[in-house]
C-alpha positions as CSV (number, residue, x, y, z in Angstrom):
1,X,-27.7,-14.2,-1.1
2,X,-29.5,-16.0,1.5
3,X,-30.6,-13.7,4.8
4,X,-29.2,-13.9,7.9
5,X,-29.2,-12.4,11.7
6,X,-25.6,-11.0,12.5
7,X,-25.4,-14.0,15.0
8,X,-26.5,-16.3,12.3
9,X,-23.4,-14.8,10.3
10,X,-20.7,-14.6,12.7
11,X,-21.2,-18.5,13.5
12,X,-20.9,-19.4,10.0
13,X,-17.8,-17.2,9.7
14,X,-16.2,-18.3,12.8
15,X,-16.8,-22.5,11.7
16,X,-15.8,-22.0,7.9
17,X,-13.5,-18.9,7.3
18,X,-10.1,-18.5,8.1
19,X,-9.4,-14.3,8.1
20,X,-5.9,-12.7,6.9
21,X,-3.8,-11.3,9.4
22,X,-6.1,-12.6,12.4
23,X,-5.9,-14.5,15.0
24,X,-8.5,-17.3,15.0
25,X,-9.4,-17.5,18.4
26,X,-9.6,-14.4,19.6
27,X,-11.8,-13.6,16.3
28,X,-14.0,-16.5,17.1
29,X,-14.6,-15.7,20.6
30,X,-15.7,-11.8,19.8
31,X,-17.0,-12.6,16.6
32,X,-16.6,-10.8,13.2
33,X,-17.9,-7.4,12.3
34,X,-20.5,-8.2,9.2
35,X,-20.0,-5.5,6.6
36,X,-23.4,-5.9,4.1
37,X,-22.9,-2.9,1.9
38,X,-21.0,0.6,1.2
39,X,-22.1,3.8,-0.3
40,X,-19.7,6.6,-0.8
41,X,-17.3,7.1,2.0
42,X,-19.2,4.6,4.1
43,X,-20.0,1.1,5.3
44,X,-23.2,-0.2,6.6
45,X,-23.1,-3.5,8.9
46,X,-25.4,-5.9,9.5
47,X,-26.6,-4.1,12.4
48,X,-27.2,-0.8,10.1
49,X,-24.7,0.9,11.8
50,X,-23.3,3.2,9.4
51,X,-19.0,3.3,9.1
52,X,-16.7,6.5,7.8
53,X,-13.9,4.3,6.0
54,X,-10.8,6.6,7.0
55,X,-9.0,3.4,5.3
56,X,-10.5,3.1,1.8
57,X,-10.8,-0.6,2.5
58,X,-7.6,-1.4,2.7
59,X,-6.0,1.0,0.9
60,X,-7.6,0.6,-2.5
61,X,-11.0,1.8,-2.7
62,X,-9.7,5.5,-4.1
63,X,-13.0,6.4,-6.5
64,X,-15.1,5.7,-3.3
65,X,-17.9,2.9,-3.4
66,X,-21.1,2.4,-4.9
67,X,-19.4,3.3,-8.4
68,X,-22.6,2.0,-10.9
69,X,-19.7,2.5,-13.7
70,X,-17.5,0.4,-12.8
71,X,-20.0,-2.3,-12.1
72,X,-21.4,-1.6,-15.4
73,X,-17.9,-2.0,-16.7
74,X,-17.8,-5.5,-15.2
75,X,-20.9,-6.8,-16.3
76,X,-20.4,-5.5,-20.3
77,X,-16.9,-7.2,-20.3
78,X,-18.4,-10.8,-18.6
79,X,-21.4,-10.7,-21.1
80,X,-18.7,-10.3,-23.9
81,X,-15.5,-11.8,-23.0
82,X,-15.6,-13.2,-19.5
83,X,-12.4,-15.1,-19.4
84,X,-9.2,-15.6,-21.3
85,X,-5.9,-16.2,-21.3
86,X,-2.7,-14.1,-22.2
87,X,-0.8,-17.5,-23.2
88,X,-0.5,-19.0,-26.0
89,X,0.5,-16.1,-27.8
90,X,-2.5,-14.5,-27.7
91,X,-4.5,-11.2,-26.3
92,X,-7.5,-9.6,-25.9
93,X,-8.9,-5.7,-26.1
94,X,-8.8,-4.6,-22.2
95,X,-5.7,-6.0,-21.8
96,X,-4.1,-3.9,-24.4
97,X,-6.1,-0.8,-23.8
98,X,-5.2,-0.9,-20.2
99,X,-1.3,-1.5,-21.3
100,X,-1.7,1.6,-23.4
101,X,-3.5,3.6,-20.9
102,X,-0.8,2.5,-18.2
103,X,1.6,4.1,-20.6
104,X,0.1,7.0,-20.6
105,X,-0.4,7.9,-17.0
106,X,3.3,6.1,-15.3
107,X,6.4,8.5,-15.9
108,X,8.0,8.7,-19.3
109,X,10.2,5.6,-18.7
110,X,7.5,3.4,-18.8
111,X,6.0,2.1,-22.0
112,X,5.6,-2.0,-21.0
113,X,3.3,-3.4,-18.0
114,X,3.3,-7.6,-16.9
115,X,-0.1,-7.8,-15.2
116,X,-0.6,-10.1,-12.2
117,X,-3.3,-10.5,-9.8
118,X,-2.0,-9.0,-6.9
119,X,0.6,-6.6,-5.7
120,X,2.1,-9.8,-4.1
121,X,2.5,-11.0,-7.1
122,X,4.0,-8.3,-9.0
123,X,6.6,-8.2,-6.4
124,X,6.9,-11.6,-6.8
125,X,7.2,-11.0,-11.1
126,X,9.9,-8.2,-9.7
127,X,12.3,-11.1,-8.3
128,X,11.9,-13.0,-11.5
129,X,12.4,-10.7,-14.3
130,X,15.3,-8.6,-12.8
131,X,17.4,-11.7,-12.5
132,X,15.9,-12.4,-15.6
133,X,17.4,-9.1,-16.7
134,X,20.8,-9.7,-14.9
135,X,21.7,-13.2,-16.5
136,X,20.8,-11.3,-19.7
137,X,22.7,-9.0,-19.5
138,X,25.6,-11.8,-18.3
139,X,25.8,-11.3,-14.8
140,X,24.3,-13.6,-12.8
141,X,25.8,-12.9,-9.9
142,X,23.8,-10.0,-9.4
143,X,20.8,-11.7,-7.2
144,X,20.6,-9.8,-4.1
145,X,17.8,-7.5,-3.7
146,X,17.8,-4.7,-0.8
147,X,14.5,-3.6,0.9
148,X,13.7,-1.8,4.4
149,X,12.9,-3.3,7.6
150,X,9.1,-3.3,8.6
151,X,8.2,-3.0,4.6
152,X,5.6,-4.9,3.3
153,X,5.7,-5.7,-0.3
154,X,3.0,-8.4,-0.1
155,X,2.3,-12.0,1.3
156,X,3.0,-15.0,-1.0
157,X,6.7,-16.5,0.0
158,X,8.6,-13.9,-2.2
159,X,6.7,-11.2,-1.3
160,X,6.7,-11.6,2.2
161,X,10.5,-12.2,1.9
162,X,11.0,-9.3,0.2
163,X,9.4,-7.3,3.0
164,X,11.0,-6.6,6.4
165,X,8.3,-8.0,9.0
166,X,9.8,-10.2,11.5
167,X,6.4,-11.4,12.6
168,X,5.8,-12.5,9.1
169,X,9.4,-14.3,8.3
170,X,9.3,-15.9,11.9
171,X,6.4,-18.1,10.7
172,X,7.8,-18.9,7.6
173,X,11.0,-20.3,8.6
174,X,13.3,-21.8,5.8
175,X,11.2,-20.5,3.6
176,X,12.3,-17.4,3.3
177,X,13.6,-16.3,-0.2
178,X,17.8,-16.2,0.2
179,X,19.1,-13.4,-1.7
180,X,17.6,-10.7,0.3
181,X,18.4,-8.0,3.1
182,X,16.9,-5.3,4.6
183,X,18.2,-1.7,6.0
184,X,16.6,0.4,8.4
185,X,13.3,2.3,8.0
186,X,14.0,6.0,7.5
187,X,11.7,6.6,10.2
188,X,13.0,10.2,11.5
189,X,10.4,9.8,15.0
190,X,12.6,6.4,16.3
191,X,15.8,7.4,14.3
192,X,16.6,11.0,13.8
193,X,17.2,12.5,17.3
194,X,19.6,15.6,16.9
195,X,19.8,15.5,12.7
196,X,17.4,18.0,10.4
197,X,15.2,16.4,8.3
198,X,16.9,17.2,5.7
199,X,20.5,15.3,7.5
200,X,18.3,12.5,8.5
201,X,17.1,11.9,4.9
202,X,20.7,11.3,3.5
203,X,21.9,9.7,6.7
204,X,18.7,7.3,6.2
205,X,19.5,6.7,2.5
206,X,23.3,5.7,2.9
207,X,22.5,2.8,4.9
208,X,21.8,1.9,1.5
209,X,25.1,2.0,0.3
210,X,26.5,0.4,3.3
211,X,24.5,-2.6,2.4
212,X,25.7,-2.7,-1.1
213,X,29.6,-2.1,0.0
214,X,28.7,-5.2,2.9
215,X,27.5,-7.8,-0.1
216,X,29.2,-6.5,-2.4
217,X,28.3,-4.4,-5.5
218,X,28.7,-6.8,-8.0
219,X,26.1,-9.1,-6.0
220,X,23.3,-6.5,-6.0
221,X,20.6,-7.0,-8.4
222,X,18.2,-4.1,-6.5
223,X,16.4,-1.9,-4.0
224,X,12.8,-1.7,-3.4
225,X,11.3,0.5,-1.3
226,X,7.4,1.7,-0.8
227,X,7.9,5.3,-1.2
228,X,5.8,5.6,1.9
229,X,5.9,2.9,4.2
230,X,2.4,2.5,4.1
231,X,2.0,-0.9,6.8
232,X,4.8,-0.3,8.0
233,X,3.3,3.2,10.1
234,X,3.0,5.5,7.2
235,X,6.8,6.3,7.3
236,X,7.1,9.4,5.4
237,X,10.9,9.8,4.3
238,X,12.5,13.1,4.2
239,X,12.4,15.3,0.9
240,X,16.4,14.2,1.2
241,X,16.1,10.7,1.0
242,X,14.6,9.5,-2.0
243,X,16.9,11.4,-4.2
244,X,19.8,10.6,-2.5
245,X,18.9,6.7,-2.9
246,X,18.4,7.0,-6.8
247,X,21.9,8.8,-6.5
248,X,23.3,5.7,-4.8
249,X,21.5,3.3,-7.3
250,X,22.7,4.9,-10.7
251,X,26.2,5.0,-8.8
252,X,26.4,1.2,-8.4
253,X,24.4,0.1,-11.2
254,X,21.7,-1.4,-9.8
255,X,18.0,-1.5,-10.6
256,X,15.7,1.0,-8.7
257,X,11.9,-0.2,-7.8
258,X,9.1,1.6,-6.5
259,X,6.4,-0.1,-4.9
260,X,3.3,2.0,-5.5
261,X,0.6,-0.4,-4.3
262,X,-0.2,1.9,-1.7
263,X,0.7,5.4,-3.3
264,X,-0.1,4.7,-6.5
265,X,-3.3,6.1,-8.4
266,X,-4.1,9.3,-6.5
267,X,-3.1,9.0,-3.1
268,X,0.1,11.5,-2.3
269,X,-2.1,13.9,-4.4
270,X,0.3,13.0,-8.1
271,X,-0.4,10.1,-9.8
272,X,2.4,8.3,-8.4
273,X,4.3,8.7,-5.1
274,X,8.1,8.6,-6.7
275,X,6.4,11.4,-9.0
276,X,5.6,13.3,-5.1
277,X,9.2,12.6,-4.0
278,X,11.1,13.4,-7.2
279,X,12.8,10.2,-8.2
280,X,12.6,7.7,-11.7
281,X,12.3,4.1,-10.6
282,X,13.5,1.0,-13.3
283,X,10.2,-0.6,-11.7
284,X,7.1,-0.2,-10.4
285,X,4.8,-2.3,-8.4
286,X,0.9,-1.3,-8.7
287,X,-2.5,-2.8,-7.6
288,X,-5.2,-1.9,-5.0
289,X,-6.0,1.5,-6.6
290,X,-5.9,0.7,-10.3
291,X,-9.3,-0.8,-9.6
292,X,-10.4,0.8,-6.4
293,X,-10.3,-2.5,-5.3
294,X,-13.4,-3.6,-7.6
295,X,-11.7,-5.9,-9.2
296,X,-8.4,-8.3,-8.0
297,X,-5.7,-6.6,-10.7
298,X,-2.2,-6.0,-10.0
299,X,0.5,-5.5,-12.5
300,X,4.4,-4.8,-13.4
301,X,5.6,-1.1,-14.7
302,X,9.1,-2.2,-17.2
303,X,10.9,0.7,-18.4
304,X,12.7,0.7,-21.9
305,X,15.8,-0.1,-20.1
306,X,15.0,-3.8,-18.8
307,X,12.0,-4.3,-21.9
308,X,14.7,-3.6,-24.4
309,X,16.9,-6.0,-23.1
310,X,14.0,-8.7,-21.9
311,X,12.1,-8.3,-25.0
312,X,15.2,-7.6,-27.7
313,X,17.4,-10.9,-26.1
314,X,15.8,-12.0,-23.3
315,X,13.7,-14.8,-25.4
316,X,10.8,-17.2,-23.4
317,X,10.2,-15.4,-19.9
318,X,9.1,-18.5,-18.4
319,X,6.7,-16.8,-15.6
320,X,3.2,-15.9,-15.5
321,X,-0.1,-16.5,-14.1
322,X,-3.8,-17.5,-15.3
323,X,-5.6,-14.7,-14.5
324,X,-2.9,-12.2,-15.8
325,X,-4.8,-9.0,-17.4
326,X,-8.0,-10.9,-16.5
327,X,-10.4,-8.9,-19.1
328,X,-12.7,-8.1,-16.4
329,X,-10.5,-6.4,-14.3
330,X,-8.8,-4.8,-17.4
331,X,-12.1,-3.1,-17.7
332,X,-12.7,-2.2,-14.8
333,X,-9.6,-0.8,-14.3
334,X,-9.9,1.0,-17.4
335,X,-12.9,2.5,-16.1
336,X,-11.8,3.4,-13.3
337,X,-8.5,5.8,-14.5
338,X,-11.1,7.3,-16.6
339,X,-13.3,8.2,-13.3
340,X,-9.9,9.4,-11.6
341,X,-9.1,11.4,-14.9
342,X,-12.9,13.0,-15.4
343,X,-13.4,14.2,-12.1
344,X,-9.7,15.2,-11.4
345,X,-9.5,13.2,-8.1
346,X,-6.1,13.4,-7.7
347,X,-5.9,17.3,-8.7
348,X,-8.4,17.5,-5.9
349,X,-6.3,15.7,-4.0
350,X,-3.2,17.8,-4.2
351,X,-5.1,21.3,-4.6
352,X,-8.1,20.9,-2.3
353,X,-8.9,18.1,-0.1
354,X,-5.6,16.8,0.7
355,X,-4.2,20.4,2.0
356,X,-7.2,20.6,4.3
357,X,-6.9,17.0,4.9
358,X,-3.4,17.8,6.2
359,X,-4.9,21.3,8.3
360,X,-7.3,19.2,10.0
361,X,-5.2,15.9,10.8
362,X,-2.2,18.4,12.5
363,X,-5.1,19.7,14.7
364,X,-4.5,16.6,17.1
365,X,-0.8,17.4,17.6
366,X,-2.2,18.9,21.0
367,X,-3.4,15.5,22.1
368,X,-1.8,13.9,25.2
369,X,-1.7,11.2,23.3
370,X,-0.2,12.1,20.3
371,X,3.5,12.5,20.1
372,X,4.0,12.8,16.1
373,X,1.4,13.9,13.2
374,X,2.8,12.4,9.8
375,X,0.8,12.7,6.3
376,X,1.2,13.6,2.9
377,X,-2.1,13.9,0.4
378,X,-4.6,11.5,1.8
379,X,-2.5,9.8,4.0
380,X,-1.4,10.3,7.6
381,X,-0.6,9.2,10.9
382,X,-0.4,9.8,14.9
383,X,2.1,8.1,16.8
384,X,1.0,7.4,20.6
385,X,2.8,7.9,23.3
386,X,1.6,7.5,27.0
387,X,4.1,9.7,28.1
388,X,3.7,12.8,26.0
389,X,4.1,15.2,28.8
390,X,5.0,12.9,31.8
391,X,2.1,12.0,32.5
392,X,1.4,8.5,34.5
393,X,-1.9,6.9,34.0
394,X,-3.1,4.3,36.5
395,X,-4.4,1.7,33.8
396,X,-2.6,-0.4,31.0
397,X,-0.9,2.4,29.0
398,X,0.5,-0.6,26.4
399,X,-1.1,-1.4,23.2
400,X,-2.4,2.2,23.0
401,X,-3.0,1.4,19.3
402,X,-5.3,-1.5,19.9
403,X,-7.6,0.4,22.4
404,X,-7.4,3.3,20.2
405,X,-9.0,1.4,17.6
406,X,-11.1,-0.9,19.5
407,X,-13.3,2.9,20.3
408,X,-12.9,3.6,16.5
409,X,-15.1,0.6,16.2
410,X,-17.4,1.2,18.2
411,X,-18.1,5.0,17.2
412,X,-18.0,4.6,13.1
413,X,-15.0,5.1,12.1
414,X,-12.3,2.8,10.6
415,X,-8.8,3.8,11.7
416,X,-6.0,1.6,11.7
417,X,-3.7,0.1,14.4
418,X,0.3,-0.2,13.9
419,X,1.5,-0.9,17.3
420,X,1.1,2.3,18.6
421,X,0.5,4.1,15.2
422,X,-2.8,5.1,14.1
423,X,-2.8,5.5,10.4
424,X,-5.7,6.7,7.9
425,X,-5.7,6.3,4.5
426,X,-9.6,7.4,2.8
427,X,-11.2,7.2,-0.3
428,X,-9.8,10.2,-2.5
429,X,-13.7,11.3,-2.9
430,X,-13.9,12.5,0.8
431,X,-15.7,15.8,1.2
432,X,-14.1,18.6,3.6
433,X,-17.8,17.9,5.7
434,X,-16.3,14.2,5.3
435,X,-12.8,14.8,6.2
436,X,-14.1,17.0,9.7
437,X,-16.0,13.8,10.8
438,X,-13.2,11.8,10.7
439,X,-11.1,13.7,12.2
440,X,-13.5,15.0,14.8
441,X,-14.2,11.2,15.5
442,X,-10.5,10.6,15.9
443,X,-10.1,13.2,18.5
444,X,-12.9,11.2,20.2
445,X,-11.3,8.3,20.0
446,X,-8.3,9.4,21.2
447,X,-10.4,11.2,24.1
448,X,-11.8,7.9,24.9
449,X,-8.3,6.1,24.8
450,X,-6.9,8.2,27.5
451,X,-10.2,7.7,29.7
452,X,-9.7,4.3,29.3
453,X,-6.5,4.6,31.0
454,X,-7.5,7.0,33.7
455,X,-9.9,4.2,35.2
């Protein structure tokens, strides 16, 4: 790759690439941070400066990076079979290890995967195959689905519709897929004044069947939630809710789906997060951590109650995509849940590292800043609050997450903004040495936030 000075880069960036989630101008005039390569836990820019990743990329990068395995895996696949299809009635070998594998590490229920290239566009397979499932079945009337507000289930049209993000449906206008509505968050910090967690939980979940009893039962095709909201703050539901929502889905019929995009593979510290919560989803959505990230690969959990009927009388499912169980990314992936299986990552997770994790990150309830410390495994958050204890700072106290951040940038450490919600989410490899420098650098952070607002 041809050499350049970070300058060099940034002007390039800012004249021919259009960033997700970004606003152009603003990007443009500060310029891009250059990330040249990762080791570990960490990032290196093109400045040297070296990064803790409290956000695993975005979410994915669970095995950690600089895996020569799963490289290796990449490159045997792509000298054998680089490319092919899974039309024309035909498949290859990592394809239907993978499915096999898949079986083997989802919940009992599931014994059939439809692989995609993105969680976006699982979510957007979801739509498809359970009204697929529905006019089946004869009743297709059954086409609404139910999801939360501020959930994000992914950024192609359905996806995005699917998900609760006003900022995100505002732009897309009459595009927005009909069919769908959205309850409340169970977000127990903005929502559950003067009810126990537990109370909150089932308060939280029968918003759920309000919404069906609204549209009507026999209109409901489904609710999908992420069982933690992971974009949407890292909204951790009461132990209450989950169960209570499966209760409310077997009572009306309708098909349950778990979005595990985020807390799939590791993260809550089981293998799946509606195996954490206690609850059996029809569906699930995964992605980002069934490669780590190496590799695009996103795919479709079916259990035997909609494959039976797709498979058995469903005939031509007219849906798919070209790079569905892409062979390189089946091996990767492959590669990958045997890493996660060999070094027992996610037993780590919930024996060892995620329990000090946890100890560490509820350290900085004491901060002035921080109202609320949330987590669960290798996930958490801090909500902000300028107000904490009445105090009144002389300086901007809005967009505390975005200054927050801005002096996570600039001392090595990737934490992100939500609002005012600062969320981590780390590679599952993190050390304890590893998980005291992040936090440690968080309490900085935060330290330099409030003397940002003291000036």
């Amino acid at each position: 790759m041809t050499t350049h000075t970070t300058r060099e880069w940034q002007d390039l960036d800012s004249r021919h690439y259009l960033h997700p989630f970004t606003d152009f101008r603003q990007l443009a005039a500060r310029g891009s941070r250059v990330i040249t390569h990762a080791d570990g836990v960490y990032l290196y820019d093109s400045e040297g400066e070296r990064i803790l990743d409290g956000m695993a990329g975005l979410w994915c990068v669970n095995a950690g990076y600089g895996r020569t395995e799963l490289v290796e895996a990449a490159a045997a696949q792509m000298r054998e079979l680089p490319y092919y299809n899974s039309f024309f009635m035909s498949a290859h070998p990592p394809a239907i290890e993978l499915a096999r594998v898949l079986a083997e590490v989802t919940p009992p229920q599931f014994n059939k995967v439809f692989f995609t290239g993105s969680g976006s566009e699982a979510n957007d397979t979801n739509i498809r195959l359970v009204r697929h499932y529905w006019d089946v079945l004869g009743e297709p009337k059954r086409q609404i689905f139910i999801s939360r507000r501020n959930a994000y289930h992914g950024s192609t049209i359905a996806g995005a519709s699917l998900g609760g993000m006003s900022a995100m449906h505002k732009q897309m206008g009459d595009t927005v897929v009909p069919g769908i509505v959205h309850i409340e968050q169970p977000y127990s910090f903005k929502y559950g004044a003067g009810q126990s967690p537990d109370e909150f939980g089932v308060t939280a979940a029968r918003w759920l069947e309000e919404k069906i009893e609204a549209v009507g039962p026999e209109n409901v095709a489904a609710f999908i939630g992420e069982p933690i909201q992971g974009a949407g703050g890292v909204i951790i539901p009461p132990a209450t809710y989950w169960p209570e929502i499966e209760r409310i889905c077997r009572r009306y019929g309708i098909l349950l789906i778990s979005d595990e995009v985020i807390c799939g593979f590791g993260r809550t510290g089981q293998w799946f997060g509606c195996e954490h919560f206690g609850f059996q989803p029809d569906l699930m959505t995964i992605a980002k951590g069934l490669t780590s990230g190496y590799m695009p690969l996103g795919a479709v959990m079916v259990s035997d109650r909609i494959a039976d009927v797709v498979v058995e009388k469903g005939g031509e499912f007219h849906h798919g995509y070209t790079y569905s169980g892409h062979p390189v990314a089946c091996a990767v992936a492959l590669k990958n849940i045997e890493i996660l299986r060999r070094e027992q990552l996610i037993e780590r997770v919930r024996n060892e590292t995620g329990p000090y994790l946890q100890q560490r990150w509820r350290e900085l309830a004491d901060h002035p800043l921080v109202a609320e410390v949330r987590g669960v495994g290798f996930i958490g958050a801090l909500e902000l609050v300028a107000d904490k204890s009445g105090t009144a700072y002389p300086g901007d106290a809005e967009a505390l997450g975005m200054k927050c951040r801005e002096h996570c940038v600039k001392n090595g450490l990737v934490m992100r903004a939500v609002g005012n919600t600062m969320i981590i989410s780390p590679p599952l490899i993190m050390s304890r040495a590893n998980i005291d420098e992040l936090v440690d650098k968080a309490r900085l952070c935060l330290d330099l936030t409030v003397r940002e607002l003291q000036e």
